[in-house]
C-alpha positions as a printed Julia matrix, in Angstrom:
485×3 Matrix{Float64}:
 -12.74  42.41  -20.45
 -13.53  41.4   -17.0
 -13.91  37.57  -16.52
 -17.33  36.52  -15.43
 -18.98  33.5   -14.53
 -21.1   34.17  -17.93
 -18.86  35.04  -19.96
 -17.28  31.55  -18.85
 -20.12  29.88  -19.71
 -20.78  31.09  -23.01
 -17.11  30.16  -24.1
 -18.55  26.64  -22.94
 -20.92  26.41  -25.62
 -21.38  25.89  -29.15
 -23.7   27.59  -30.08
 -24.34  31.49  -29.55
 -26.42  33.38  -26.97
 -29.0   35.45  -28.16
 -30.77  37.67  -25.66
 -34.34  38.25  -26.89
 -35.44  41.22  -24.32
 -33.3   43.46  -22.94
 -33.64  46.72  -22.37
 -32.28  50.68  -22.23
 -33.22  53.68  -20.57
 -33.36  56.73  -22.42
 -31.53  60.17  -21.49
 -35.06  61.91  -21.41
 -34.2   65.7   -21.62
 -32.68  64.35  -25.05
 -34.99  62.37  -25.69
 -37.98  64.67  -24.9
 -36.98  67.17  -26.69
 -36.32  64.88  -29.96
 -39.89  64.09  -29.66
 -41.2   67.46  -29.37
 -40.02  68.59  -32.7
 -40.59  65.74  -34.47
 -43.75  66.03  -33.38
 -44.11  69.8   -34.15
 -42.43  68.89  -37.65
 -44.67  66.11  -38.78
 -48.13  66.99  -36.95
 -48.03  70.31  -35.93
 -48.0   72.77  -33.24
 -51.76  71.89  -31.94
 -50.09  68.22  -31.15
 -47.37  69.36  -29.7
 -48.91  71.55  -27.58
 -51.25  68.55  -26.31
 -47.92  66.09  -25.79
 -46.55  68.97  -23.57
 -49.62  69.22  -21.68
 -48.57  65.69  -20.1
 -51.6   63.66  -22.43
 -48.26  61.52  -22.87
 -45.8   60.56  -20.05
 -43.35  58.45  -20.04
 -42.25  55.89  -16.94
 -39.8   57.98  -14.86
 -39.45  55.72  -12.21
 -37.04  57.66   -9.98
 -37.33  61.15  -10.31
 -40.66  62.25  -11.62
 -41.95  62.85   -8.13
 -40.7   63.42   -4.62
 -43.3   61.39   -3.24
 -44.34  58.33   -4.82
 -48.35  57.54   -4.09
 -51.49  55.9    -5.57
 -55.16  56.89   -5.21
 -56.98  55.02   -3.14
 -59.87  57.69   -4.09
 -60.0   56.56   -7.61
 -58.15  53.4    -6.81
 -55.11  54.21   -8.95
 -52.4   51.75   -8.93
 -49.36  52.46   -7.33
 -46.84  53.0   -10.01
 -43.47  51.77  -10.5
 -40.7   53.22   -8.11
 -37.46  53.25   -8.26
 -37.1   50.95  -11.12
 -33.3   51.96  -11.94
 -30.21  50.2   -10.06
 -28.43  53.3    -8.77
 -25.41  51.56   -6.66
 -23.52  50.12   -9.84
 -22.92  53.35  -11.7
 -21.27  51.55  -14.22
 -24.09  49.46  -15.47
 -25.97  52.48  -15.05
 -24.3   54.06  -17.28
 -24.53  51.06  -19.24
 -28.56  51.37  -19.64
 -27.86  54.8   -21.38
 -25.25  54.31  -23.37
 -25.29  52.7   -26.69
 -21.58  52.17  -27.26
 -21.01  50.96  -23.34
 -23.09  48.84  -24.11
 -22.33  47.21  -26.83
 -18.23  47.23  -25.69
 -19.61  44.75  -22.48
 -21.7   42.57  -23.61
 -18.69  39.61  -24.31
 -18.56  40.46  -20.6
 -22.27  40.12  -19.76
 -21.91  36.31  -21.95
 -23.91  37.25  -25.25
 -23.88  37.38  -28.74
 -26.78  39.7   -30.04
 -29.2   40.78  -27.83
 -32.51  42.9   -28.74
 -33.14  45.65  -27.18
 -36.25  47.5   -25.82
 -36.87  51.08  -24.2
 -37.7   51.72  -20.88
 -39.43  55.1   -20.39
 -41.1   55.74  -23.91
 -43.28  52.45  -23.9
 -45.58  54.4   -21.52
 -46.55  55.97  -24.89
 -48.11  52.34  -26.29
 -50.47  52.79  -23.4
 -51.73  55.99  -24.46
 -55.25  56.69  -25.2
 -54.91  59.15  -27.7
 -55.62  57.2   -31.39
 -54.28  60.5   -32.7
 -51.24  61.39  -30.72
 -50.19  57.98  -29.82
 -48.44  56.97  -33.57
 -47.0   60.41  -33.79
 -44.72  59.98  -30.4
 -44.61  56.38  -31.04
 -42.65  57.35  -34.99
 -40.68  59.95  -33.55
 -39.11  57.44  -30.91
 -38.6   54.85  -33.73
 -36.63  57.2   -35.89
 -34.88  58.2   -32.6
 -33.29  54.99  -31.62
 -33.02  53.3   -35.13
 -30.34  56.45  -35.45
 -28.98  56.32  -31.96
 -28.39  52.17  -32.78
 -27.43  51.86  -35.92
 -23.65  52.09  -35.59
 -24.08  49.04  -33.8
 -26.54  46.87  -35.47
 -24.3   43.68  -35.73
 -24.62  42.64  -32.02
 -27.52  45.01  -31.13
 -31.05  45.05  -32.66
 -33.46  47.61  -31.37
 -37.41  46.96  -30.84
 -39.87  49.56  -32.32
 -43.04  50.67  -30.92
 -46.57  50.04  -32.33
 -49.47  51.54  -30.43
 -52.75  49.45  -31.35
 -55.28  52.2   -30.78
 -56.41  51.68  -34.52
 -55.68  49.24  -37.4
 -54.88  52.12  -39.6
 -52.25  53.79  -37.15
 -50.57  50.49  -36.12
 -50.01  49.96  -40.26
 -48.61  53.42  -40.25
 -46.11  52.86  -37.77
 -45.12  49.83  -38.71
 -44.51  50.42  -42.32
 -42.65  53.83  -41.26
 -40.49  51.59  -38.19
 -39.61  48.62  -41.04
 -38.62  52.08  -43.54
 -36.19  52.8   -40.89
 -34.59  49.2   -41.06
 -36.42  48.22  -37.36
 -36.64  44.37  -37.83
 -38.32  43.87  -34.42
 -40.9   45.68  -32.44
 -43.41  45.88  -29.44
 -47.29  46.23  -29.96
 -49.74  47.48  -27.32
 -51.18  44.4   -25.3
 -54.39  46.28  -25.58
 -56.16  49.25  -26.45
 -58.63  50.91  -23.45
 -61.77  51.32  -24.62
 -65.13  52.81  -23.0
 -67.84  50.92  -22.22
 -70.7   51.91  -24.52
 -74.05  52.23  -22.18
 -71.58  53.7   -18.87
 -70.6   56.34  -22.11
 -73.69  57.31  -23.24
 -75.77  57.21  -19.88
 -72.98  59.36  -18.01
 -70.44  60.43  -20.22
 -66.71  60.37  -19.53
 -65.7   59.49  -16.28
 -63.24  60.36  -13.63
 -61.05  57.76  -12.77
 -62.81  56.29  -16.67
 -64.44  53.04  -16.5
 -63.31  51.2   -19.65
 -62.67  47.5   -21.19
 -60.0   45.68  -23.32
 -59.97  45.52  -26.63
 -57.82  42.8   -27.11
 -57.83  42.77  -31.36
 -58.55  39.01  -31.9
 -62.08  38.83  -30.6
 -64.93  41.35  -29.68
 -62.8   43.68  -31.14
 -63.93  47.62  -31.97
 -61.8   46.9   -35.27
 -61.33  44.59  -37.26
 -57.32  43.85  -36.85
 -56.6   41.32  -39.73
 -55.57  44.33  -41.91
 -52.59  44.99  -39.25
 -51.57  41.08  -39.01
 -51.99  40.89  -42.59
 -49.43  43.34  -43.18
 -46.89  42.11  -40.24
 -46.65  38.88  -42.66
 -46.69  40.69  -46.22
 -43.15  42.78  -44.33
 -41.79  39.69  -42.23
 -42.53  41.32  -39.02
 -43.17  39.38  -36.02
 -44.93  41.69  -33.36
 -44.22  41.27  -29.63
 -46.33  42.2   -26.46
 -44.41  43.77  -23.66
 -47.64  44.79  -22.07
 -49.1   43.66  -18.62
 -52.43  44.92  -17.07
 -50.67  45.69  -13.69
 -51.92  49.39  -13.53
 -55.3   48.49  -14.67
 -56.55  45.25  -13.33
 -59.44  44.95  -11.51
 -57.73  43.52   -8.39
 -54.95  46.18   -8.44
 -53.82  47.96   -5.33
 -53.13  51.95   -4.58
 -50.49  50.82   -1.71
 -48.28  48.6    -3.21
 -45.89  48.38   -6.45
 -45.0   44.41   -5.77
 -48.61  43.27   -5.21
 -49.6   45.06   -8.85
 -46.09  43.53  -10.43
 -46.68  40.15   -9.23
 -47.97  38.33  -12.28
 -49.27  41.52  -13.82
 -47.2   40.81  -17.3
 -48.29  37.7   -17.48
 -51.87  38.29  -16.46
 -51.87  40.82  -19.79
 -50.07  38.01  -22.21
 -52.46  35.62  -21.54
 -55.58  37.71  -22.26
 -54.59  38.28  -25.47
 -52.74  35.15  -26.58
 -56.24  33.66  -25.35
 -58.2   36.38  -27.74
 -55.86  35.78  -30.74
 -56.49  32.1   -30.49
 -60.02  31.82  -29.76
 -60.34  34.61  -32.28
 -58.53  32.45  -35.07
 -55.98  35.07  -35.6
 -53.09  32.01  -36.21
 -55.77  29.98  -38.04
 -56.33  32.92  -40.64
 -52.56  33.56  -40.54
 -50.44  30.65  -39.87
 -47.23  31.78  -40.62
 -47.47  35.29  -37.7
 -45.28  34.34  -34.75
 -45.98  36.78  -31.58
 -43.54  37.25  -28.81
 -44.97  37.89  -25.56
 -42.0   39.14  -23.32
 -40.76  39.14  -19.19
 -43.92  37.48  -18.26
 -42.39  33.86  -18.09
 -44.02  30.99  -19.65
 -46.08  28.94  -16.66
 -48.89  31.22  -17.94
 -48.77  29.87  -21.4
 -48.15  26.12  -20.58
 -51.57  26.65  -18.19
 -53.44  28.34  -21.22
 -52.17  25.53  -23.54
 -53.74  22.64  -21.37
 -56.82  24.93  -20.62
 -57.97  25.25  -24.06
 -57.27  21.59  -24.69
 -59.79  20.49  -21.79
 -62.12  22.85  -22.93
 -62.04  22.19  -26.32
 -62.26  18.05  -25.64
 -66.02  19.34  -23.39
 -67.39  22.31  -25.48
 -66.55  21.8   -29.07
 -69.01  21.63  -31.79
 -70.02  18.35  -30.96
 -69.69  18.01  -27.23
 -71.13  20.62  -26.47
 -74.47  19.22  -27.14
 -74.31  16.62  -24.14
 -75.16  19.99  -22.31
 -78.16  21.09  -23.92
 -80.79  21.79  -21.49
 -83.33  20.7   -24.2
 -81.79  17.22  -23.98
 -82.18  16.23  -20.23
 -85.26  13.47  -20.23
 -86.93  15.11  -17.16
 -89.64  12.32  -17.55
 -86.99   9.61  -16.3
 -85.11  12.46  -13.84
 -88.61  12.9   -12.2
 -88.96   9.21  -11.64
 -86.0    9.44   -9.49
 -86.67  12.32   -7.62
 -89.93  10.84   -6.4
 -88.6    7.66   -5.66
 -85.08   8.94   -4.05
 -86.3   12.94   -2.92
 -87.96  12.21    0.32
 -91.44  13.36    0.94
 -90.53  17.63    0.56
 -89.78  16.45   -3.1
 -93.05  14.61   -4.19
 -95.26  17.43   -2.24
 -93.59  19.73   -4.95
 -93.23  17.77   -8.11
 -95.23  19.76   -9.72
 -93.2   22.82   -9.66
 -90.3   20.64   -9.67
 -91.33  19.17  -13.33
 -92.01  22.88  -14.37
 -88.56  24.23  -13.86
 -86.63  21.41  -15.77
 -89.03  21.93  -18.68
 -88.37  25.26  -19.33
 -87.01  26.11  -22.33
 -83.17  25.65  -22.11
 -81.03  29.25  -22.38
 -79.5   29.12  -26.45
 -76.79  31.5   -27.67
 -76.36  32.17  -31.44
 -73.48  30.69  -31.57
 -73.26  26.95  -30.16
 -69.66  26.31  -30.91
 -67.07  29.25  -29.48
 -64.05  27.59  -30.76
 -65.51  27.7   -34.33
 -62.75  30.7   -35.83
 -59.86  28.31  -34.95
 -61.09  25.71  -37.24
 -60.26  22.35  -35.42
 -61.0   19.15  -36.08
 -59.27  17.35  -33.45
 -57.76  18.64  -29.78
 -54.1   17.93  -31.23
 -55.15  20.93  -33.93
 -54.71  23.29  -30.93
 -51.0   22.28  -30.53
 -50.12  23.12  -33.98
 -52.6   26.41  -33.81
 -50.69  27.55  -30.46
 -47.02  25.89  -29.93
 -45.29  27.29  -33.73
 -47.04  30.81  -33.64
 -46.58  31.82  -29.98
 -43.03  32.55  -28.0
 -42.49  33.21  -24.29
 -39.91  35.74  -23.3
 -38.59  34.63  -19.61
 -36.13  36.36  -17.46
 -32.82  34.65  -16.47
 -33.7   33.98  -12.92
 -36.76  32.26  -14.1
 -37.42  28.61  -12.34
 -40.3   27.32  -13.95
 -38.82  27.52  -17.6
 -38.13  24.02  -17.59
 -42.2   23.57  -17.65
 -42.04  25.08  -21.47
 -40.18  22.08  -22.4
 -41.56  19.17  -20.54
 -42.73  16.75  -23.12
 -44.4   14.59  -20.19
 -46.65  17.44  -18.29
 -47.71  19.32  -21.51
 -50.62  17.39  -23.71
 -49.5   16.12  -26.89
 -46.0   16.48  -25.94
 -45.62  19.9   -27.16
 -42.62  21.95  -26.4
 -43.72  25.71  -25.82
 -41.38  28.06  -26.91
 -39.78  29.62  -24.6
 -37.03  32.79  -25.01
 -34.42  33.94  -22.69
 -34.84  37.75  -21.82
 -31.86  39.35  -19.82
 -33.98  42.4   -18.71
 -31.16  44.26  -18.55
 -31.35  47.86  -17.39
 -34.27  47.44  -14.52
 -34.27  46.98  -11.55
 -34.52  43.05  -11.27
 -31.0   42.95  -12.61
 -28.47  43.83   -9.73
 -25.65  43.47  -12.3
 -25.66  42.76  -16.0
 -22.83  40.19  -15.68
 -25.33  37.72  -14.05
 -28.03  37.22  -15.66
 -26.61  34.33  -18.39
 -24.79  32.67  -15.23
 -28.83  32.45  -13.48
 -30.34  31.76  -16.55
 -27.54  28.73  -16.83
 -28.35  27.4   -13.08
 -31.16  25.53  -14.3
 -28.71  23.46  -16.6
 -26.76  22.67  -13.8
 -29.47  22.02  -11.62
 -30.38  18.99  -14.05
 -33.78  20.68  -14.91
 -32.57  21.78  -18.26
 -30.53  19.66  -20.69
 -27.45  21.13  -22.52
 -30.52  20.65  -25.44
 -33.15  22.27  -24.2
 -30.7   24.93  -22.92
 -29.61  26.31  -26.67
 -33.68  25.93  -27.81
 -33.92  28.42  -24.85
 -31.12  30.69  -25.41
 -30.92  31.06  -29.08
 -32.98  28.73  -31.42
 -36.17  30.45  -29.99
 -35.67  33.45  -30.56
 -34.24  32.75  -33.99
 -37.67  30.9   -34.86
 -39.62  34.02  -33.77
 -37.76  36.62  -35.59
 -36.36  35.1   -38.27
 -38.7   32.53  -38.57
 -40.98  35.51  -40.26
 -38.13  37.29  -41.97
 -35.23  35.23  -43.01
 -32.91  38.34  -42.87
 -33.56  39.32  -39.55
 -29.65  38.55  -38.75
 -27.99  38.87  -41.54
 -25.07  41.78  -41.12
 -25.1   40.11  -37.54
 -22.43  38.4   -35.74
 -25.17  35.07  -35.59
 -25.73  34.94  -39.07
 -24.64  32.01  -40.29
 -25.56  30.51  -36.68
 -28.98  31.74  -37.45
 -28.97  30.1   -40.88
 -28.66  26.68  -39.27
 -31.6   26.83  -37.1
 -33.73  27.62  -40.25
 -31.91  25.01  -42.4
 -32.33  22.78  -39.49
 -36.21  23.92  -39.49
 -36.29  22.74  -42.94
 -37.21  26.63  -44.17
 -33.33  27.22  -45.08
C-alpha cells in the first residue's frame, strides 16, 4: 500500500473512520442494459419501451453530448459537465471498480465507507410515479449483487423515488429484501400546479411545485416513515434543487452548484419539522448528504427565533384586532403634523378594519412544543449533516457557544469520492483532518465527526447496521456509550 498522509493519520487514531457518502460511477452500457431487462422482466415490454425512449436518463456528465448547453428559451439549467476526474486513471478506475476499490481504501485512510451511485440517481428525479420504482428496483438488485462480496468494509446506498407513498414502501421493502441497510430518498417529488393544469394544461418547459412530504403534501407520507422505523431504515436525501430553482442559470454549472444541495436539504428538513414528521416519529433519523451543515445550524436558530415570536401564545401580541387605535389616534394627532389631523378620519378607518385571520393561528402546532428548548430535542437527535472533507465551516455543527441551547448538530464526514471535487482519493481524510490541526476541531469533536455520527444515524435505527463489518464492535461502543447498547 502506498503511504499517504491519510492513511498516516488514521493509524493516529483510536477510533475508526467511517466515511458516510462516497460514491461510484457505474459502467453504463452494463448497467443499462441490466436495467432494461429487469425492467422488461418485471413490468413489461410497454415500460421498457418508454425507459428506452429517454423518459429516464441518467447523469452522464462527460460523454452524453458533444456540446454541453442550457436553454435560455425555457431557462433550463445548465447541467453538470465533466463531473469525472479523467487525469488520475487509476482512481478512475477506482470509481468503477468494486474490488479496486475496496483493495485502496487502507490507502485512502478508512475503515467502512458507504457508498452511493453516480449516474442512476438521475432516476429519483424522475417524474414518472410508474416507471420511476421499476428502474429504481432494478438498480438496487444491481449493486446489492455487484457489492456484496465486499460488504465488510463497503455498504452500498439504495434508491427510493418518493413520487408516491405506496411506491417508496415498495422499494424499500424490496431494497431491505436484498440486505441494503442504507439508502437515498428523493428530496422531492415535482408536482403541477393545480389552476396553471387545468386552465392550460401541460406545459412546455412544465411549471410545477415541491412536494416536500412533511407538509402541504399531495400524500399523506406517514405510511412511508412509518415503515422506515417498523425495518430500521434511516432514509437519506442526496437531493439539491440546483436544476430547478427559481434563480437557476442556463450559462453556468458553478452558479447552479453553489449551494444548490443545501438549498434542497433545508426545504425539506424545514417541511419535516414544521410538519411534525420527528414529533409523530421520534425515533426516524434522516441523513441529508454533501450539502454541509452551515445550512442546518442557520435553520436550527431560525426556527428557535421564530418559534420564541409566533407560537401559540405570542403570536397574539400581533393580532390586528388587538391594537387600541383609540390611544394610537391620540398620538397621531398630537405627534402627525397638520397632513395627519386633516385625514384622521380615514386614518381611524383603516386601523379599524377588521384584522386579516387564518384558520390556523399557531403554524408550529404539529411539532407539539411547549418550550423553545423542545425544538432542540425535535431537530438535533433526528437530523444528520453529511459534509465533504474540504469542508471549513464544520466546526459550526459543534459549537456549543454559537448554537442556542448548546446543541451539537450532527454532523457526518462524506469523502465524495468518485466526482469531480476529489482530485485524488488519498486526500480527502488528510483535508477533512486540517481542521483538527488548525485548532478548530478537537481530537473530540473530530471522532463525533468521522465515525460516531454516522454510527448514530445508521445504526442508531438498526442496531445491526455493522455487524459482519470490520467496525462492529467499534460501532457497539458508540451505542453502549449512547446508553441504547
Amino acid at each position: 500500500m502506498p503511504e499517504t498522509r491519510s492513511a498516516e493519520i488514521r493509524r493516529s487514531l483510536d477510533h475508526p473512520i467511517l466515511d458516510s457518502d462516497g460514491h461510484f460511477v457505474e459502467i453504463w452500457p452494463l448497467a443499462h442494459a441490466e436495467i432494461v431487462d429487469y425492467i422488461e422482466q418485471e413490468a413489461g415490454p410497454a415500460l421498457r419501451d418508454r425507459f428506452l425512449e429517454g423518459h429516464a436518463r441518467p447523469f452522464d456528465t462527460s460523454s452524453a453530448l458533444r456540446t454541453v448547453v442550457g436553454d435560455s428559451d425555457r431557462w433550463r439549467s445548465m447541467p453538470s459537465w465533466w463531473g469525472w476526474p479523467t487525469e488520475n486513471t487509476l482512481d478512475r478506475a477506482t470509481s468503477y471498480l468494486p474490488k479496486l476499490l475496496y483493495d485502496r481504501l487502507d490507502e485512502f485512510g478508512i475503515d467502512l465507507t458507504i457508498l452511493y451511485p453516480s449516474m442512476s440517481l438521475a432516476f429519483l428525479d424522475l417524474a414518472d410515479p410508474e416507471l420511476a420504482p421499476v428502474i429504481c428496483r432494478a438498480v438496487n438488485r444491481m449493486h446489492a449483487r455487484l457489492f456484496e462480496p465486499f460488504r465488510d468494509r463497503i455498504a452500498v446506498g439504495a434508491l427510493i423515488p418518493m413520487n408516491t407513498p405506496e411506491g417508496a414502501i415498495e422499494t424499500l421493502e424490496h431494497a431491505v429484501g436484498l440486505g441494503l441497510k442504507a439508502g437515498a430518498i428523493s428530496g422531492y417529488a415535482r408536482r403541477p400546479i393545480a389552476k396553471i393544469e387545468r386552465d392550460h394544461g401541460p406545459l412546455d418547459p412544465p411549471v410545477d411545485r415541491y412536494d416536500l412530504f412533511g407538509m402541504d403534501s399531495a400524500y399523506d407520507y406517514d405510511p412511508f416513515w412509518g415503515r422506515c422505523c417498523e425495518l430500521h431504515f434511516a432514509p437519506i436525501s442526496h437531493s439539491g434543487v440546483q436544476f430547478h430553482h427559481v434563480a437557476r442559470s442556463p450559462s453556468s454549472y458553478v452558479y447552479n452548484h453553489v449551494g444548490g444541495l443545501g438549498r434542497g436539504h433545508e426545504a425539506l428538513c424545514k417541511a419535516l419539522f414544521l410538519g411534525g414528521v420527528t414529533n409523530r416519529f421520534p425515533d426516524l433519523r434522516i441523513g441529508f448528504l454533501e450539502g454541509g451543515v452551515a445550512w442546518a445550524c442557520s435553520l436550527y436558530a431560525d426556527l428557535i427565533g421564530h418559534w420564541q415570536k409566533r407560537n401559540a401564545g405570542a403570536i397574539r401580541a400581533l393580532d390586528p384586532d388587538r391594537l387600541d387605535v383609540g390611544t394610537l389616534m391620540e398620538l397621531f394627532v398630537e405627534f402627525g403634523g397638520d397632513e395627519v389631523v386633516a385625514q384622521r378620519e380615514p386614518i381611524r378607518a383603516h386601523f379599524e378594519q377588521p384584522g386579516a385571520r387564518p384558520e390556523r393561528l399557531d403554524e408550529f402546532d404539529a411539532v407539539g412544543l411547549s418550550r423553545a428548548e423542545e425544538i432542540r430535542d425535535r431537530f438535533v437527535p433526528n437530523f444528520f449533516f453529511g459534509c465533504e472533507a474540504d469542508d471549513p465551516l464544520v466546526p459550526w455543527a459543534f459549537s456549543r457557544d454559537v448554537n442556542p441551547f448548546g446543541a451539537r448538530l450532527r454532523a457526518m464526514l462524506g469523502s465524495d469520492i468518485a466526482h469531480w471535487d476529489v482530485s485524488d482519493m488519498t486526500h480527502p481524510i488528510a483535508e477533512a483532518y486540517e481542521n483538527v490541526e488548525r485548532g478548530t476541531l478537537t481530537q473530540a469533536d473530530f471522532r463525533e465527526f468521522a465515525f460516531e455520527n454516522g454510527v448514530r444515524l445508521h445504526a442508531g435505527m438498526n442496531p445491526d447496521f455493522f455487524s459482519g463489518t470490520v467496525v462492529e464492535q467499534a460501532a457497539k461502543d458508540v451505542l453502549a456509550k449512547d446508553g441504547c447498547g
